[in-house]
KOLGU-4560 file (N, C-alpha, C; in nm, 3 decimals, padded with zeros to 5 digits):
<recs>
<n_xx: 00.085 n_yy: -00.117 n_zz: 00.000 ca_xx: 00.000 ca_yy: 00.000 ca_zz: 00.000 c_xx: 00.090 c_yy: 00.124 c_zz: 00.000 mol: A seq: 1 type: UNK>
<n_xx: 00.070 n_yy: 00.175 n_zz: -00.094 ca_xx: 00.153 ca_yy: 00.320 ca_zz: -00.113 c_xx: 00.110 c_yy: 00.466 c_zz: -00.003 mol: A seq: 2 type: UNK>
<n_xx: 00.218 n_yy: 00.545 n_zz: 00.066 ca_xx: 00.185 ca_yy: 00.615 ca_zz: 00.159 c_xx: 00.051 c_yy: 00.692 c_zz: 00.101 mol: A seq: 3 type: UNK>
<n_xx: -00.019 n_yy: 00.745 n_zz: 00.020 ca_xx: -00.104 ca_yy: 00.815 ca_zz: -00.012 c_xx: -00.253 c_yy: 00.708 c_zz: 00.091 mol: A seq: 4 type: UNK>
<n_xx: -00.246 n_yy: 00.602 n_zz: 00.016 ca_xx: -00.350 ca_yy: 00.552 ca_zz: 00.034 c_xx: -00.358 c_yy: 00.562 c_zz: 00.202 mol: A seq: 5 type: UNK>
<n_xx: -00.213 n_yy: 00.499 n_zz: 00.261 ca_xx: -00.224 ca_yy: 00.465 ca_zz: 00.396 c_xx: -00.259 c_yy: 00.614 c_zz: 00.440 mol: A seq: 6 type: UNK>
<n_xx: -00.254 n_yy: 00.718 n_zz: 00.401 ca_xx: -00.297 ca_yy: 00.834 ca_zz: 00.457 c_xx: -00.491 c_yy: 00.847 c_zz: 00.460 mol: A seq: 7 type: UNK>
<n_xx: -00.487 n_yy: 00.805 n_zz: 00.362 ca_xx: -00.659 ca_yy: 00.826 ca_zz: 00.291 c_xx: -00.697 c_yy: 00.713 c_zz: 00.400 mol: A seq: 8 type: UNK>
<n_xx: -00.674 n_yy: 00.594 n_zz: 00.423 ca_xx: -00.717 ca_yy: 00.501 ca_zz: 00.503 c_xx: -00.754 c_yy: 00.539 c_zz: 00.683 mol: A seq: 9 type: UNK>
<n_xx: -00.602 n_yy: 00.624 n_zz: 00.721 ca_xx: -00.629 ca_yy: 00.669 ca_zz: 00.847 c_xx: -00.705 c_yy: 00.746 c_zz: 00.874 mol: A seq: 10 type: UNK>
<n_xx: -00.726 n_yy: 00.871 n_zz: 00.777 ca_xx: -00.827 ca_yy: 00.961 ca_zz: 00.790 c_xx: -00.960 c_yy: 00.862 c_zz: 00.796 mol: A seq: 11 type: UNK>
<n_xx: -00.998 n_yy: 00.829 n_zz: 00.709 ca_xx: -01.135 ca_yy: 00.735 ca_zz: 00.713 c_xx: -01.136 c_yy: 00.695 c_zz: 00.857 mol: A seq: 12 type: UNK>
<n_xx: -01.058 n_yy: 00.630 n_zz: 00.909 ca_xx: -01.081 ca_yy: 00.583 ca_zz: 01.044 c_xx: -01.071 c_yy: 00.696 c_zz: 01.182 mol: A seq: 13 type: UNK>
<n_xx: -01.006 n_yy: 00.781 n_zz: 01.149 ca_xx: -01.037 ca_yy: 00.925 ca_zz: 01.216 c_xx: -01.190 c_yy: 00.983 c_zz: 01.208 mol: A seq: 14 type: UNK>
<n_xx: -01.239 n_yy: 00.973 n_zz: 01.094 ca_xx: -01.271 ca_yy: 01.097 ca_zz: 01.029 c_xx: -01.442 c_yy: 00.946 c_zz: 01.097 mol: A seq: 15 type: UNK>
<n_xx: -01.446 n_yy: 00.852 n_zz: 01.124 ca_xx: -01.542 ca_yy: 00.740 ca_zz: 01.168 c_xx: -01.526 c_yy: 00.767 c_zz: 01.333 mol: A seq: 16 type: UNK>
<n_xx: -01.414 n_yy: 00.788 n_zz: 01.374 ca_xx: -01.436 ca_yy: 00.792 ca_zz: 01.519 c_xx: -01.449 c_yy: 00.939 c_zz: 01.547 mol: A seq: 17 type: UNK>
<n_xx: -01.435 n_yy: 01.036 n_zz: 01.475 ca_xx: -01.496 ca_yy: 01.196 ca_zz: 01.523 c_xx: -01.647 c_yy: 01.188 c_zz: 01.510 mol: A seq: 18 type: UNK>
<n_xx: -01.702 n_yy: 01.112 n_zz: 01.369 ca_xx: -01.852 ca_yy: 01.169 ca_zz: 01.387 c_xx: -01.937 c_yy: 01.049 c_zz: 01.489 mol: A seq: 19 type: UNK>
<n_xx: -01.847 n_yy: 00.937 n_zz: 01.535 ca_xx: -01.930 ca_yy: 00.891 ca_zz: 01.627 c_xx: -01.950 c_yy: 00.937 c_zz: 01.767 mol: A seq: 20 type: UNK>
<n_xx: -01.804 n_yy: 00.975 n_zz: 01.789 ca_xx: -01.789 ca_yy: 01.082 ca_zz: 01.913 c_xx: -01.869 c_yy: 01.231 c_zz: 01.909 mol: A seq: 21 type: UNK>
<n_xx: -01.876 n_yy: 01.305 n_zz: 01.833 ca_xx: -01.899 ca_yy: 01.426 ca_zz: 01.840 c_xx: -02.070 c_yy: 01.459 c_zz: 01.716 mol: A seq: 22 type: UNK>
<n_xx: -02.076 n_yy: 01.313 n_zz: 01.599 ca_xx: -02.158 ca_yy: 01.373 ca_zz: 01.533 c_xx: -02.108 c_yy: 01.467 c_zz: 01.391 mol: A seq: 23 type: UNK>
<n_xx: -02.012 n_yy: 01.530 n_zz: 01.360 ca_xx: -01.961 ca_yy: 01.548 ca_zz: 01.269 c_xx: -01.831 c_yy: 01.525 c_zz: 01.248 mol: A seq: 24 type: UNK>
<n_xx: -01.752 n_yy: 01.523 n_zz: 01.064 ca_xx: -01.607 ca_yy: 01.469 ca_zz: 01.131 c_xx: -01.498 c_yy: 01.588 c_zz: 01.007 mol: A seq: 25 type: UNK>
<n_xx: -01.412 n_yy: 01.665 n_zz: 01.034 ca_xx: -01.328 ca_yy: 01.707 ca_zz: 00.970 c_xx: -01.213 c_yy: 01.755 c_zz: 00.991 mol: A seq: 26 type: UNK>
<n_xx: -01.150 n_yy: 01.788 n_zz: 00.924 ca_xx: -00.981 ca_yy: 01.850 ca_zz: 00.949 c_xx: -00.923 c_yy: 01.964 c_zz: 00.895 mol: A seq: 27 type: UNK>
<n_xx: -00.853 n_yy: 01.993 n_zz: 00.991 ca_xx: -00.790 ca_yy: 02.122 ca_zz: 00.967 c_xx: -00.659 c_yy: 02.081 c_zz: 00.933 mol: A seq: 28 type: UNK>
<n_xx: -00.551 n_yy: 02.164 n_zz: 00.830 ca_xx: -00.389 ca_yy: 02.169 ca_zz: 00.776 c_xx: -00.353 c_yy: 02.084 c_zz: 00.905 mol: A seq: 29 type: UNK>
<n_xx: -00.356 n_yy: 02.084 n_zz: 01.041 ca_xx: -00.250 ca_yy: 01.989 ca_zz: 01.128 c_xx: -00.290 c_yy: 01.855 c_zz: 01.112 mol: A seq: 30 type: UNK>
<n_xx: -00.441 n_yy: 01.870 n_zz: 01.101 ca_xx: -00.473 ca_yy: 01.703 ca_zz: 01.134 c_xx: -00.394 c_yy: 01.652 c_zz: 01.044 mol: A seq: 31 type: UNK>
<n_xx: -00.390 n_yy: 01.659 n_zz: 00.871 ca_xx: -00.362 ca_yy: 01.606 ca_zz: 00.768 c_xx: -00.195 c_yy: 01.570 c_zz: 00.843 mol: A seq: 32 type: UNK>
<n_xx: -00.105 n_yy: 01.635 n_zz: 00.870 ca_xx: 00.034 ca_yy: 01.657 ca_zz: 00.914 c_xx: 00.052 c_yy: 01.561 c_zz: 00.996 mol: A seq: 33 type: UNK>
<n_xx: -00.032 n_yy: 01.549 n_zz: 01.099 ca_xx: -00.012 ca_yy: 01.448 ca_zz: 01.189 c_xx: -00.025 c_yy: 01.341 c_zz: 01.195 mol: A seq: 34 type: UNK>
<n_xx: -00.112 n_yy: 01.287 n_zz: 01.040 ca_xx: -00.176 ca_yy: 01.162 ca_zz: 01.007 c_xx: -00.058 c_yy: 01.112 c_zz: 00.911 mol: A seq: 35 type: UNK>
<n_xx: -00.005 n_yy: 01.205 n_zz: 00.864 ca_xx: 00.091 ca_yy: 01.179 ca_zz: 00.743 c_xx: 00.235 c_yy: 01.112 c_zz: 00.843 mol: A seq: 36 type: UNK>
<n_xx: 00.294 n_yy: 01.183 n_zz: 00.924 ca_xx: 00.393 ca_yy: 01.144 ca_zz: 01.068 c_xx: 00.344 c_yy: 01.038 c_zz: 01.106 mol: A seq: 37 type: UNK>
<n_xx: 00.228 n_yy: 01.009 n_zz: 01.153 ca_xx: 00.195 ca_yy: 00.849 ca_zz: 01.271 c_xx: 00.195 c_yy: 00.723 c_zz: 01.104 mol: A seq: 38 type: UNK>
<n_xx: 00.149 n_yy: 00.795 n_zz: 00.976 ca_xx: 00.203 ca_yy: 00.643 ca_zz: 00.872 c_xx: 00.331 c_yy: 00.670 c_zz: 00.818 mol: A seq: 39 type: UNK>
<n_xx: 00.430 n_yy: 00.729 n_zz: 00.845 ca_xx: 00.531 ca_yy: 00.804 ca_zz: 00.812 c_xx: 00.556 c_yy: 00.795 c_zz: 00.639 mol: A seq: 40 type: UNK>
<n_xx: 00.487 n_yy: 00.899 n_zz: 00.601 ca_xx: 00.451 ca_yy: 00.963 ca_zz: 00.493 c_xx: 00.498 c_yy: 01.099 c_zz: 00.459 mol: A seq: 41 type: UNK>
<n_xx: 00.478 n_yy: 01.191 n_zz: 00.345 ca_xx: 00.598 ca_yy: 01.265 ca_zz: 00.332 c_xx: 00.495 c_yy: 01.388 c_zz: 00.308 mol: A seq: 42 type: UNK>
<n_xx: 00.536 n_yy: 01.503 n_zz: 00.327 ca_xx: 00.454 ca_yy: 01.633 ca_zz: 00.309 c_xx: 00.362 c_yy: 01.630 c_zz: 00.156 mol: A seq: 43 type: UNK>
<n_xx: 00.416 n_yy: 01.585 n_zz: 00.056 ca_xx: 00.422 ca_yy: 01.555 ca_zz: -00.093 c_xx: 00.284 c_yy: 01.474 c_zz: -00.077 mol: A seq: 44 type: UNK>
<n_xx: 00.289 n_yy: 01.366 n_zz: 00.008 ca_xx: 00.219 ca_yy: 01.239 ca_zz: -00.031 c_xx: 00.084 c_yy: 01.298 c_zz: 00.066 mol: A seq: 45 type: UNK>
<n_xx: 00.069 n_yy: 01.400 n_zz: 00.148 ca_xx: -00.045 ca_yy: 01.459 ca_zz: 00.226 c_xx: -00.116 c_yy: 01.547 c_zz: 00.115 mol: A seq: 46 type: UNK>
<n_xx: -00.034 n_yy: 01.640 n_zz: 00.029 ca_xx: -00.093 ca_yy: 01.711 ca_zz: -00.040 c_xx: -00.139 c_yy: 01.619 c_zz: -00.186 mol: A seq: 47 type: UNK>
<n_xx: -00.101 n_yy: 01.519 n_zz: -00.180 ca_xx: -00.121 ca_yy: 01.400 ca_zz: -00.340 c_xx: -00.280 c_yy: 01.335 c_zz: -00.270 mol: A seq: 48 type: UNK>
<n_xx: -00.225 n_yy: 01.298 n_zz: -00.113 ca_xx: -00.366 ca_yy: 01.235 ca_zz: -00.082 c_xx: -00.515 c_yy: 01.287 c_zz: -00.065 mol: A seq: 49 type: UNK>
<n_xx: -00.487 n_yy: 01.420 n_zz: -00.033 ca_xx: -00.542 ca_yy: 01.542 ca_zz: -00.020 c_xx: -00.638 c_yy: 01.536 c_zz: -00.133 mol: A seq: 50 type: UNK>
<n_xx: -00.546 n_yy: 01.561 n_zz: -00.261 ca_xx: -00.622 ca_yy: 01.572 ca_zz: -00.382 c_xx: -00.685 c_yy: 01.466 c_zz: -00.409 mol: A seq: 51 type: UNK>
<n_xx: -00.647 n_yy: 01.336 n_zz: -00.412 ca_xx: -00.703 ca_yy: 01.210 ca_zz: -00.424 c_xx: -00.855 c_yy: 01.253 c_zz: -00.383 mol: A seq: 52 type: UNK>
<n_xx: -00.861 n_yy: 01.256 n_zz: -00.251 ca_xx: -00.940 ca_yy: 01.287 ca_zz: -00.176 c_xx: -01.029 c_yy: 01.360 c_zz: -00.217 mol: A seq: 53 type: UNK>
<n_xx: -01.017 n_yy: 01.460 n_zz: -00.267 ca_xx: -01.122 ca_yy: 01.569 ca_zz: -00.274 c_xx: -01.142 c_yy: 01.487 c_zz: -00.458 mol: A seq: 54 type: UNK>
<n_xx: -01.098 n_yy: 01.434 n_zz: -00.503 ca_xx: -01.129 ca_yy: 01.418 ca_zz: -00.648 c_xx: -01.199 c_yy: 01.285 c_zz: -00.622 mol: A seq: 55 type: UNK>
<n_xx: -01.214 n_yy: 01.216 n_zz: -00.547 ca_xx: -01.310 ca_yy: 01.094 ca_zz: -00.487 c_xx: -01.419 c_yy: 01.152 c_zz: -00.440 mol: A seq: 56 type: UNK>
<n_xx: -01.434 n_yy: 01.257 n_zz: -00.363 ca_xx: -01.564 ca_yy: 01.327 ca_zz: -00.342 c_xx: -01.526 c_yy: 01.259 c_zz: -00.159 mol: A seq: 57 type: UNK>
<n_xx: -01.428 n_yy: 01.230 n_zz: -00.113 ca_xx: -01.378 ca_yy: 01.146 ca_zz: -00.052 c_xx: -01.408 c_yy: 01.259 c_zz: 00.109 mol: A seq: 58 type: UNK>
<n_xx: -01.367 n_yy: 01.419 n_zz: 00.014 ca_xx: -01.344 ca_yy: 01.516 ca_zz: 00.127 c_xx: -01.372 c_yy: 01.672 c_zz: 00.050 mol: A seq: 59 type: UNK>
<n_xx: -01.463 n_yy: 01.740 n_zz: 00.160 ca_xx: -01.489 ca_yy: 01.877 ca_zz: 00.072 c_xx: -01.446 c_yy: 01.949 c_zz: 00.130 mol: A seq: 60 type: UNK>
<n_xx: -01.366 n_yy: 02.101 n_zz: 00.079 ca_xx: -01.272 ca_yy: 02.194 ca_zz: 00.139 c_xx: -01.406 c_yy: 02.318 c_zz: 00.170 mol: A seq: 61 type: UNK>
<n_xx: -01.438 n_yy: 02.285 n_zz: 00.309 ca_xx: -01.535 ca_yy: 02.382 ca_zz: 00.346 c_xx: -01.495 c_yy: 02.535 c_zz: 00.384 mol: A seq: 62 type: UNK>
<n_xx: -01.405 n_yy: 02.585 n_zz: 00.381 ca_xx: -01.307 ca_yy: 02.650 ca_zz: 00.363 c_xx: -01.168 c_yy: 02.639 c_zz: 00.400 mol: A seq: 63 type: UNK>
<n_xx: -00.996 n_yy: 02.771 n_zz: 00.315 ca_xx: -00.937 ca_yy: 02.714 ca_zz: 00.353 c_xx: -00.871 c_yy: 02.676 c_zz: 00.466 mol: A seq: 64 type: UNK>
<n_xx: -00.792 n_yy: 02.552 n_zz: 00.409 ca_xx: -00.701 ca_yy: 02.524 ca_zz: 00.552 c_xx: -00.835 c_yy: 02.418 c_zz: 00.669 mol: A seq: 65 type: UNK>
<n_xx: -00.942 n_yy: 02.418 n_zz: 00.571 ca_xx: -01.033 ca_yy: 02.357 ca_zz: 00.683 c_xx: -01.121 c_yy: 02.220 c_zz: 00.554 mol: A seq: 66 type: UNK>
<n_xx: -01.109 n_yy: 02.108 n_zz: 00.607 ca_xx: -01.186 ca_yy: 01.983 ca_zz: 00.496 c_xx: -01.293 c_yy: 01.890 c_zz: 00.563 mol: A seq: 67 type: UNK>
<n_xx: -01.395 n_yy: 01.921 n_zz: 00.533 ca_xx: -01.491 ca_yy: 01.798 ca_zz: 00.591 c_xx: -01.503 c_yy: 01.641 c_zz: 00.535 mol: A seq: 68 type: UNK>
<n_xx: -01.573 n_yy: 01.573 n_zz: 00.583 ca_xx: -01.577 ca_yy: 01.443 ca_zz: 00.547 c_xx: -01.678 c_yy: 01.451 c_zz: 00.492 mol: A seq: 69 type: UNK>
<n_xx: -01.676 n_yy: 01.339 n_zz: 00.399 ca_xx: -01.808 ca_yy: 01.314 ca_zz: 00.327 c_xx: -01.910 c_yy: 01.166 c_zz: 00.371 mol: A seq: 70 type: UNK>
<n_xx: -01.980 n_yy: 01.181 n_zz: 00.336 ca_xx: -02.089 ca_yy: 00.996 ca_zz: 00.368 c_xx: -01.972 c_yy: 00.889 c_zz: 00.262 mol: A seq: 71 type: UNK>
<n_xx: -01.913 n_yy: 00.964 n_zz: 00.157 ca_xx: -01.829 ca_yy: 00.845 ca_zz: 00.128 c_xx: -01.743 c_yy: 00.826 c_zz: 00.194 mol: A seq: 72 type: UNK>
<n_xx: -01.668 n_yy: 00.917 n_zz: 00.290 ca_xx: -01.528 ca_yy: 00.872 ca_zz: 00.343 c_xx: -01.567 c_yy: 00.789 c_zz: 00.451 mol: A seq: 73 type: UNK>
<n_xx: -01.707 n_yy: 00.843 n_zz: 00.496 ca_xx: -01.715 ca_yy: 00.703 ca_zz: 00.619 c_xx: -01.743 c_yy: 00.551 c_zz: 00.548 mol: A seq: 74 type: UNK>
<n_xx: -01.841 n_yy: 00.562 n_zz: 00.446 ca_xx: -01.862 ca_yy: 00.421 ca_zz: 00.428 c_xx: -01.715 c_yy: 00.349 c_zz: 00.374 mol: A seq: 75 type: UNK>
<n_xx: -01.618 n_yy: 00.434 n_zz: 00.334 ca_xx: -01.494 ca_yy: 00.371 ca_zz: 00.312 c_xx: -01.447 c_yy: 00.304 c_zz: 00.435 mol: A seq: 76 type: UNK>
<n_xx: -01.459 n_yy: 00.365 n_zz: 00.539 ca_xx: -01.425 ca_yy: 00.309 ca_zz: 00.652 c_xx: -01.501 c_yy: 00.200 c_zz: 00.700 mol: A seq: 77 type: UNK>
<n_xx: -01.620 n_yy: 00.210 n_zz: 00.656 ca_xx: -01.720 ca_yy: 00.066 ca_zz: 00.685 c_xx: -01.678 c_yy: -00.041 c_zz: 00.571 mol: A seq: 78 type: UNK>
<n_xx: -01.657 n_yy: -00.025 n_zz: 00.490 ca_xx: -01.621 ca_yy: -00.112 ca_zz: 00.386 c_xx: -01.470 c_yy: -00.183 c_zz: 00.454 mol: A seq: 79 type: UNK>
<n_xx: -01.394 n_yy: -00.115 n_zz: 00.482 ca_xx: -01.264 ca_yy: -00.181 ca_zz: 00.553 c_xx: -01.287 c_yy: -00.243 c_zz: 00.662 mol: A seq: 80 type: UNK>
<n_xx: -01.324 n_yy: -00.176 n_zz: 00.755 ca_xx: -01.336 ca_yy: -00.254 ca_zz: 00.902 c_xx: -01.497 c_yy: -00.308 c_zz: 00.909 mol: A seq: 81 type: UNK>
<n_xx: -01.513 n_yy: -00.433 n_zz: 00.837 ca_xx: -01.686 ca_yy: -00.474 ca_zz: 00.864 c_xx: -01.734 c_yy: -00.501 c_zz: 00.961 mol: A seq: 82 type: UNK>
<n_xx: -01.587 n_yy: -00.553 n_zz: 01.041 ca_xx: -01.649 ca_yy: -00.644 ca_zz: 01.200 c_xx: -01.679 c_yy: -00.482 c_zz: 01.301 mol: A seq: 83 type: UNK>
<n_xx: -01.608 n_yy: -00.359 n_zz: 01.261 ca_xx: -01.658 ca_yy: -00.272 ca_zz: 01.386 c_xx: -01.774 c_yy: -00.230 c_zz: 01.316 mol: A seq: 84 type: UNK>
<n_xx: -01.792 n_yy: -00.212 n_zz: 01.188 ca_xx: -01.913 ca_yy: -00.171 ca_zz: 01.110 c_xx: -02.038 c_yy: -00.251 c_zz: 01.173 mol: A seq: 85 type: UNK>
<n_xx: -02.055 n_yy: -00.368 n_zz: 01.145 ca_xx: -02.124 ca_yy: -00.508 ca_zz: 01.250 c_xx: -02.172 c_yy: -00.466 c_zz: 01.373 mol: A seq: 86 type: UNK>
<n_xx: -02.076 n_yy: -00.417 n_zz: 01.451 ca_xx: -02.066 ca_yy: -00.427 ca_zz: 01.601 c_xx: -02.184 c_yy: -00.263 c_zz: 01.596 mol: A seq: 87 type: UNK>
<n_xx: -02.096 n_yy: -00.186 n_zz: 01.560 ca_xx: -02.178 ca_yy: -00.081 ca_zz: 01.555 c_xx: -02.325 c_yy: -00.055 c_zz: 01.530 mol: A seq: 88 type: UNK>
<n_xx: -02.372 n_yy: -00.111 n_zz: 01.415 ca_xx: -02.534 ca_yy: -00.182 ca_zz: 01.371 c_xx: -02.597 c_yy: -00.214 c_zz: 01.459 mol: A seq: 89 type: UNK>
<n_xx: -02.508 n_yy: -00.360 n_zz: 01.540 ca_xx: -02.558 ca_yy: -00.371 ca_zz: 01.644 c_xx: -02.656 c_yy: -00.349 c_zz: 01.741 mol: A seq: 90 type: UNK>
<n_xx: -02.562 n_yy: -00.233 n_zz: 01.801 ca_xx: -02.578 ca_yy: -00.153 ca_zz: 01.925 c_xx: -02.703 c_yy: -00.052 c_zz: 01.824 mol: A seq: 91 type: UNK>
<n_xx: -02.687 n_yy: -00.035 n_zz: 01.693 ca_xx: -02.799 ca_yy: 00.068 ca_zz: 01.687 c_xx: -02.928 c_yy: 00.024 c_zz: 01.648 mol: A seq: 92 type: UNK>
<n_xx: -02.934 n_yy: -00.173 n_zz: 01.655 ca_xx: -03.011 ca_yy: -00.190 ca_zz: 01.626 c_xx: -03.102 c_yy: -00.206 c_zz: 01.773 mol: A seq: 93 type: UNK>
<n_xx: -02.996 n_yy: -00.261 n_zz: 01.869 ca_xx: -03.058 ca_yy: -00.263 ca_zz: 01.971 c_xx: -03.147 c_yy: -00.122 c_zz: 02.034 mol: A seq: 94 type: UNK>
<n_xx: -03.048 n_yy: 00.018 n_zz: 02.007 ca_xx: -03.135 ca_yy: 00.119 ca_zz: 02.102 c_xx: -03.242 c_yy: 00.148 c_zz: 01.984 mol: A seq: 95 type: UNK>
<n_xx: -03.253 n_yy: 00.137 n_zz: 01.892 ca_xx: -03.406 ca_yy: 00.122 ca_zz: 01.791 c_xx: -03.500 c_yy: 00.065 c_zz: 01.850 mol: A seq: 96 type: UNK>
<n_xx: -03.477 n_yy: -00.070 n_zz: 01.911 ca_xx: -03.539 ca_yy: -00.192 ca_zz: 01.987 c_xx: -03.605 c_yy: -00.070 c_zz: 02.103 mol: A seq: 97 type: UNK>
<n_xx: -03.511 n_yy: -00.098 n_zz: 02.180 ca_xx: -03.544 ca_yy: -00.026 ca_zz: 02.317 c_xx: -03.644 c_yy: 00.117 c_zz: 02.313 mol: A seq: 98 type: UNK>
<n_xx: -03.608 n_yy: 00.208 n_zz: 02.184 ca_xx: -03.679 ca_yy: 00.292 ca_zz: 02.177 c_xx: -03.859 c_yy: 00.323 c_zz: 02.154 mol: A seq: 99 type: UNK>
<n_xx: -03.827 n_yy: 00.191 n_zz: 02.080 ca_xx: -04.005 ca_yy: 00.142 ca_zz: 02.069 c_xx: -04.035 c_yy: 00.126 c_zz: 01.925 mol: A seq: 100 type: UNK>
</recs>
C-alpha cells in the first residue's frame, strides 16, 4: 500500500471515530500533518492524498485550511473494518429496539 493511500485510510478511520464521538467529522492543515507522521509519509504524499481525496468526493474543502468528510469517506471506513461496522449496527439496532 503506497503512503497516499495509507494516509486516505487513516483519515477514514479518524474521520469514523470523530462523527461517532462528536456527530460530525473534519480536518484542519495539522490534522492532515499528523496523520501523514503516525504512517510516516511525506509532506508531498499529504498534499497528493489530499487531492485524491477531494477528487473521490472522498473530502470537501469547506473553507481554507479547513476539509470535511463526506458519507463516502465514512462508508470507506465501513467497507474496511466490517467487523466494527457489524458491532456498531448492532448496538444501533438494539437502542431502535429499546426505543419502541
Amino acid at each position: 500500500m503506497d503512503p497516499q493511500e495509507r494516509i486516505i485510510l487513516a483519515l477514514a478511520h479518524k474521520a469514523h471515530e470523530e462523527l461517532v464521538r462528536t456527530g460530525w467529522a473534519a480536518f484542519f492543515e495539522e490534522g492532515f500533518a499528523q496523520t501523514a507522521e503516525e504512517v510516516g509519509a511525506s509532506e508531498q504524499d499529504v498534499r497528493q492524498a489530499r487531492r485524491r481525496m477531494l477528487d473521490r468526493y472522498l473530502l470537501v474543502e469547506n473553507q481554507p485550511g479547513f476539509w470535511g468528510a463526506t458519507p463516502a469517506l465514512l462508508l470507506l471506513h465501513e467497507a474496511i473494518d466490517r467487523q466494527e461496522a457489524y458491532r456498531q449496527n448492532a448496538v444501533r439496532r438494539h437502542v431502535l429496539q429499546e426505543m419502541g
